[in-house]
C-alpha positions in Angstrom: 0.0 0.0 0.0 3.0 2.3 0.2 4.2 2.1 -3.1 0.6 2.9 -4.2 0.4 5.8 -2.1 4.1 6.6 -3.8 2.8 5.8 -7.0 -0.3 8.1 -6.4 1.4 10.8 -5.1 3.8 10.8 -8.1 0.8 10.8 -10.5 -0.7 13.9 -9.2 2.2 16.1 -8.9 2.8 15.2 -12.6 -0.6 16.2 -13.6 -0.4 20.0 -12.2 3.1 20.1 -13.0 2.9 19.6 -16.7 1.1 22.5 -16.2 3.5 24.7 -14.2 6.6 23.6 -15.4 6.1 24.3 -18.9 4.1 27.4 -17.7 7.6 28.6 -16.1 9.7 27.5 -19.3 8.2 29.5 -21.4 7.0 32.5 -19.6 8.8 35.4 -19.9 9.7 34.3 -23.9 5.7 34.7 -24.3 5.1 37.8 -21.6 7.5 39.5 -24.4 5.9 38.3 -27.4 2.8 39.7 -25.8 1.0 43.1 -28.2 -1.0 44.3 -25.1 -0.8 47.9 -24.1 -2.7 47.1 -20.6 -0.1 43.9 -19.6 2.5 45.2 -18.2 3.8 41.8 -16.5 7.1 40.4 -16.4 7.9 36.5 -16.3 11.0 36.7 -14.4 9.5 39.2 -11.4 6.5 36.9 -11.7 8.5 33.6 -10.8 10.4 36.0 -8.1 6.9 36.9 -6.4 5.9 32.9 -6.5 9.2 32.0 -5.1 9.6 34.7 -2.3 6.1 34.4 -1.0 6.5 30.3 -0.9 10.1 31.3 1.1 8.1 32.7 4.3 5.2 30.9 3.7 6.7 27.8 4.7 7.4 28.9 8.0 3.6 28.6 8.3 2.8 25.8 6.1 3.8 22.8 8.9 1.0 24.2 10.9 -1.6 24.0 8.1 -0.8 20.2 7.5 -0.6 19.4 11.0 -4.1 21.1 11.2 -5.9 19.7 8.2 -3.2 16.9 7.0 -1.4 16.4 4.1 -4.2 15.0 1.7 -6.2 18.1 2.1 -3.8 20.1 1.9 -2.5 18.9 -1.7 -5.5 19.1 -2.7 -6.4 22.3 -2.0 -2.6 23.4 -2.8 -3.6 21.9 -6.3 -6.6 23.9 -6.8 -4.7 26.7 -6.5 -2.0 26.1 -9.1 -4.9 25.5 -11.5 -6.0 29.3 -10.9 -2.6 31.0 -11.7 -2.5 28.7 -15.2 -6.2 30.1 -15.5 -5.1 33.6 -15.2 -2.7 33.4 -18.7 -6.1 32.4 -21.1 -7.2 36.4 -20.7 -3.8 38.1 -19.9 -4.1 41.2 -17.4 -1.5 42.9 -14.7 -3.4 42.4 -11.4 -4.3 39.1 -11.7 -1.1 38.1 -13.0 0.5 39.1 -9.9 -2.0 38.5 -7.3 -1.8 35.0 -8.3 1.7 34.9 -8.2 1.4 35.5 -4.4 -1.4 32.8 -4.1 0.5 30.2 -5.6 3.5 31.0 -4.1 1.4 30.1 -0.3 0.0 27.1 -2.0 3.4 25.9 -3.6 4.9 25.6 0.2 1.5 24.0 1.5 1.8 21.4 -1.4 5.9 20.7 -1.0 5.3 20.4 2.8 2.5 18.5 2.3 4.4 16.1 -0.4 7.6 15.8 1.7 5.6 14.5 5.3 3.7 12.1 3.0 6.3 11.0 1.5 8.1 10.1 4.7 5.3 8.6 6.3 5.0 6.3 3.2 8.2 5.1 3.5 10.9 2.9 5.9 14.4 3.7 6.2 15.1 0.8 3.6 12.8 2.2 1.3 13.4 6.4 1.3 15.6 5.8 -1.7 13.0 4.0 -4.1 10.6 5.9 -2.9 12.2 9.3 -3.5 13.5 7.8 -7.1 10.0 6.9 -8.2 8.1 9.7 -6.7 11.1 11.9 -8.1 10.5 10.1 -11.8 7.2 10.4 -12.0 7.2 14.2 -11.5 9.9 14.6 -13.9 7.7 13.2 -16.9 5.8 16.4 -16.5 8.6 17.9 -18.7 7.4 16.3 -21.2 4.1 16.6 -21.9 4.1 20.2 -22.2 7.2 21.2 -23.6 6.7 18.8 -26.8 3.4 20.4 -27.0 5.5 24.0 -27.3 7.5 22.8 -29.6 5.1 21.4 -32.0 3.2 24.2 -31.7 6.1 27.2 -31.7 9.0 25.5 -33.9 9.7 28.1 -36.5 8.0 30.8 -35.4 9.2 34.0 -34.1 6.5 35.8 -32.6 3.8 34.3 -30.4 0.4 34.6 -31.3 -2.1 35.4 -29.3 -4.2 32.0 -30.4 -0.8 30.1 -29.4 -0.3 31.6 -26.4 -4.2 30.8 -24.9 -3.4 27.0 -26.2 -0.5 27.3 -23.9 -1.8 27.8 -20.6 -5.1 26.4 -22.2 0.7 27.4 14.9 3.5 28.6 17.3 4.4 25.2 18.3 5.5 24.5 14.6 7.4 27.5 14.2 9.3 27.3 17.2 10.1 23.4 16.4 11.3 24.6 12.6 13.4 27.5 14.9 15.3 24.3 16.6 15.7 22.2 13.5 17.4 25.5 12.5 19.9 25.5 14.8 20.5 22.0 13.8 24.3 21.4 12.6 23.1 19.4 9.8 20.4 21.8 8.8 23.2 24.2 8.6 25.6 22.6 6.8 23.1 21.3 4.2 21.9 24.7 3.9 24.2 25.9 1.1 23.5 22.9 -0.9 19.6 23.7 -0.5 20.5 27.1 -1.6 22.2 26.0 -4.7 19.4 23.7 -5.4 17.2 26.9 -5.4 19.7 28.6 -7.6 19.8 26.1 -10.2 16.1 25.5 -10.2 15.3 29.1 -11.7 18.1 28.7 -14.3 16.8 25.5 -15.6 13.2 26.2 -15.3 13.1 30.0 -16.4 16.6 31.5 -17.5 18.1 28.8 -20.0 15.1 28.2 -21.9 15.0 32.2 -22.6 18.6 32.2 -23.4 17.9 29.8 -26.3 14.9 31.4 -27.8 17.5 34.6 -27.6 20.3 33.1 -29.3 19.6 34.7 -33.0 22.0 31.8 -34.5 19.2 29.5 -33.7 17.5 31.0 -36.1 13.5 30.5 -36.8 14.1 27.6 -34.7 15.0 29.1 -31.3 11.6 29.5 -29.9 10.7 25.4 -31.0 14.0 24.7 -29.2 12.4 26.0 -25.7 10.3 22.8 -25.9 12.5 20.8 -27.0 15.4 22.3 -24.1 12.2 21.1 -21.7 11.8 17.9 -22.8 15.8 17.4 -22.4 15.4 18.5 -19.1 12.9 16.3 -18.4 14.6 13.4 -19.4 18.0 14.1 -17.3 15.5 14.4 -14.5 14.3 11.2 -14.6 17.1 9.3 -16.0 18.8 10.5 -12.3 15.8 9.8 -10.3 15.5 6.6 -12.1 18.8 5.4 -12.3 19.7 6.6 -8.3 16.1 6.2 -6.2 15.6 2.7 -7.7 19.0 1.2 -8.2 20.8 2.4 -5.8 19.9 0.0 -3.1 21.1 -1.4 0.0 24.2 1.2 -0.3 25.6 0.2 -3.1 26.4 4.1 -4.1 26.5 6.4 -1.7 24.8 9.7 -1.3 28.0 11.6 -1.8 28.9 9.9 -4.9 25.2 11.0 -6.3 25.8 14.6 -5.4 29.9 14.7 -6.7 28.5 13.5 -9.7 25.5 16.1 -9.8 28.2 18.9 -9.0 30.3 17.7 -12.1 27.4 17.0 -14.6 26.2 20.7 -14.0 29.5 22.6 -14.1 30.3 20.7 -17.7 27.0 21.9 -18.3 27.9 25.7 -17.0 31.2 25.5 -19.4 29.5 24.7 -22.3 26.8 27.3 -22.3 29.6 29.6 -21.5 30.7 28.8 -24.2 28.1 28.3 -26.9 25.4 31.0 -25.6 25.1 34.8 -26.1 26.1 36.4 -22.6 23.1 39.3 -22.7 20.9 36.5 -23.7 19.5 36.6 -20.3 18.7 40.1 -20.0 17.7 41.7 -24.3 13.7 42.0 -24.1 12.2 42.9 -27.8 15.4 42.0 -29.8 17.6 38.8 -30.0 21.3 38.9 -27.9 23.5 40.7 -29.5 26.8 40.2 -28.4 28.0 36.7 -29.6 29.5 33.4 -28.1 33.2 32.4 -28.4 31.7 29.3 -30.3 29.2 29.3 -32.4 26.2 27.9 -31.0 25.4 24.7 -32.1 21.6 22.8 -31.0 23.0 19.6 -29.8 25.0 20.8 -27.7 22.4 23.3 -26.1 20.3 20.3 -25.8 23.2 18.4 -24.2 23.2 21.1 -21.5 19.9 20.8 -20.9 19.9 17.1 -20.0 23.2 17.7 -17.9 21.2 20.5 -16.2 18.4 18.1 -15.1 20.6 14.9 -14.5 22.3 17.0 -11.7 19.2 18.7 -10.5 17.9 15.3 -10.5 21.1 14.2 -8.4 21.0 17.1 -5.4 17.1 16.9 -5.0 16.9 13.3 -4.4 20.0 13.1 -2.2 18.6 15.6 -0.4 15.2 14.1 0.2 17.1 11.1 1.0 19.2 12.5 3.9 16.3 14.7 5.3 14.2 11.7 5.4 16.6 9.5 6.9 17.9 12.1 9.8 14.4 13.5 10.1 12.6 10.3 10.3 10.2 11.7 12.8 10.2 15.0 12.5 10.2 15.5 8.7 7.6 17.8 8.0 9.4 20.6 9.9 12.8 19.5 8.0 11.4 19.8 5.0 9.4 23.0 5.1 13.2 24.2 5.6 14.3 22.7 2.8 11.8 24.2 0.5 12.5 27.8 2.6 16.0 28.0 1.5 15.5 26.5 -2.0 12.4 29.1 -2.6 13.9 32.0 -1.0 17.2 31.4 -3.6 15.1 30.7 -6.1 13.0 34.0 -5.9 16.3 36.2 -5.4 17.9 34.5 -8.7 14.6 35.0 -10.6 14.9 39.1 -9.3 18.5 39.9 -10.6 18.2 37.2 -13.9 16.3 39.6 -16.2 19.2 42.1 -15.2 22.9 40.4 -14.5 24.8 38.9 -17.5 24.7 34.8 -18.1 28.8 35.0 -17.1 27.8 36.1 -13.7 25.1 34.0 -12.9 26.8 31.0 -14.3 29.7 31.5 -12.1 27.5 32.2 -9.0 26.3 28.6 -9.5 29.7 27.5 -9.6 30.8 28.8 -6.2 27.7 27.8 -4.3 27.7 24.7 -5.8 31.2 23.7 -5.0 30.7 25.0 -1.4 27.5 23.1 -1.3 28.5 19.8 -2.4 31.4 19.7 0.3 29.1 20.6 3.2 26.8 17.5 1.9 29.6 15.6 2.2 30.9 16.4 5.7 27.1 16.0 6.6 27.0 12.1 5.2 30.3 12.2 7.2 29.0 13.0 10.5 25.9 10.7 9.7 27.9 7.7 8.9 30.1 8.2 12.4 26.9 8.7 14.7 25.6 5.0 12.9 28.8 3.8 13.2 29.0 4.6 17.1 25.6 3.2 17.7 
């Protein structure tokens, strides 16, 4: 009955994330194709808003599910998400953003919500397969969507407005999250949740406009957002896959996962470096204009996005894993911190994306990520001398 619940659980969030995630993808790419003299909305401020509102809001969202539990919860959470995709059929400022904020409290009632029923689904002999399927099944949500947006966009250069409405067609909690705080190993894992956050706006948001800015791409750049998705996607589950289900009885360890997560993505990091227009980030009505010291090439943008989600894929799971496994019975509070730090990064790298240069941001990742991965390590250090002294 676990694995069912699993199972489930995985089936639902890929449902509304199909939705989302391509909704993210693709946003600010359509918010500037839009003709519309009373939109003012920007994608990138919008995904800040979601991301800094679900930051604090999960310093409330343990108390909700201890309230009303974590069925109800999702549900509701999921009702919720359905609204803000709603909001994108008849495009308008207010609603735009006051949705933003809505989802954002509904995102950190829903993660909460996943990550305590998740936990009390699982044993400590099965928190790896159950992370890897769970994490699988989510990550087909890429997808769905994103082959629908390339079907629909490849070869075009401006989206249409018929296009674009086919496209989103309690005290006693917060002062136990306060402790788990203090925790050494909620410290020390913080810089990896924070990098996890980082990462998770460049994947989702930035690099998918960086390719439908690169004017080498040519009629094909915007198709290639869907296509970068779908790539994505697949890295996703090809690491949930290949380290939630085969990784069992500890056969790998969780700090060969994330070493290997760490290198994937900063390969990754070189080669758009490389191969990608630095101002693609930040040009609004024209293509980038300055140009890469290679010329860009499709494959290998298409490379970077599968690298991207094989090592987002790699620090998420690992990171369920060991929250899980230290915070057997407290997880709810554990990972309502997890999803703080991630969120709060998030929203802060979705703020200055529209406005600092891809060199910058790509080298940002590269320092919190290096710092992050060695305070994972020194955490599954400590863990595997307490077990060992036992």
């Amino acid at each position: 009955k676990q694995t069912f619940n699993v199972v489930i659980l995985g089936l639902g969030f890929l449902f509304i994330f199909t939705a989302f995630t391509t909704c993210g993808n693709v946003e600010q790419t359509v918010v500037k194709s839009l003709q519309n003299d009373t939109f003012a909305g920007s994608g990138y401020h919008s995904l800040g808003i979601i991301y800094g509102v679900f930051s604090f809001s999960n310093l409330l969202a343990p108390t909700v599910v201890t309230i009303i539990g974590p069925k109800l919860t999702m549900f509701l959470s999921g009702l919720v998400y359905s609204g803000y995709i709603a909001v994108f059929i008849i495009p308008s400022t207010w609603p735009f953003y006051l949705t933003s904020v809505l989802i954002g409290v509904g995102a950190a009632m829903l993660w909460t919500a996943q990550g305590h029923f998740l936990v009390e689904n699982s044993e400590a002999s099965t928190i790896n397969r159950n992370t890897g399927v769970f994490w699988a099944l989510l990550q087909c949500s890429m997808f769905f969507g994103n082959l629908y947006i390339y079907l629909d966009w490849n070869g075009k250069t401006e989206i249409t407005g018929r296009q674009f409405k086919l496209a989103f067609h309690v005290p006693s909690c917060l002062e136990t999250i306060l402790q788990h705080l203090k925790t050494k190993t909620i410290l020390l894992l913080s810089p990896c949740m924070a990098y996890s956050g980082l990462e998770l706006s460049f994947y989702s948001g930035v690099y998918g406009t960086c390719i439908g800015a690169t004017a080498q791409f040519g009629e094909a750049a915007k198709g290639l957002i869907g296509i970068s998705g779908i790539m994505v996607g697949v890295g996703e589950i090809v690491g949930g896959g290949s380290f939630g289900l085969l990784c069992r009885n500890n056969r790998f360890r969780r700090t060969s996962v994330v070493f290997l997560g760490m290198v994937v993505h900063f390969i990754a990091f070189y080669l758009i470096f490389l191969t990608i227009p630095d101002d693609a980030p930040v040009v609004l009505k024209t293509p980038a204009q300055k140009k890469p010291y290679i010329p860009p090439s499709v494959s290998i943008a298409l490379l970077c996005s599968f690298l991207l989600g094989l090592g987002d894929s790699c620090f998420n799971t690992q990171l369920y894993s060991i929250l899980g496994r230290v915070y057997s019975e407290h997880s709810t509070p554990a990972f309502a911190i997890f999803k703080f730090i991630q969120s709060v990064f998030a929203a802060v790298a979705f703020f200055y994306s529209g406005y600092v240069l891809l060199m910058w941001q790509l080298l940002l990742m590269i320092i919190l990520g290096f710092t992050g991965t060695l305070c994972f390590f020194v955490v599954e250090r400590l863990q595997n001398f307490s077990v060992d002294f036992q």
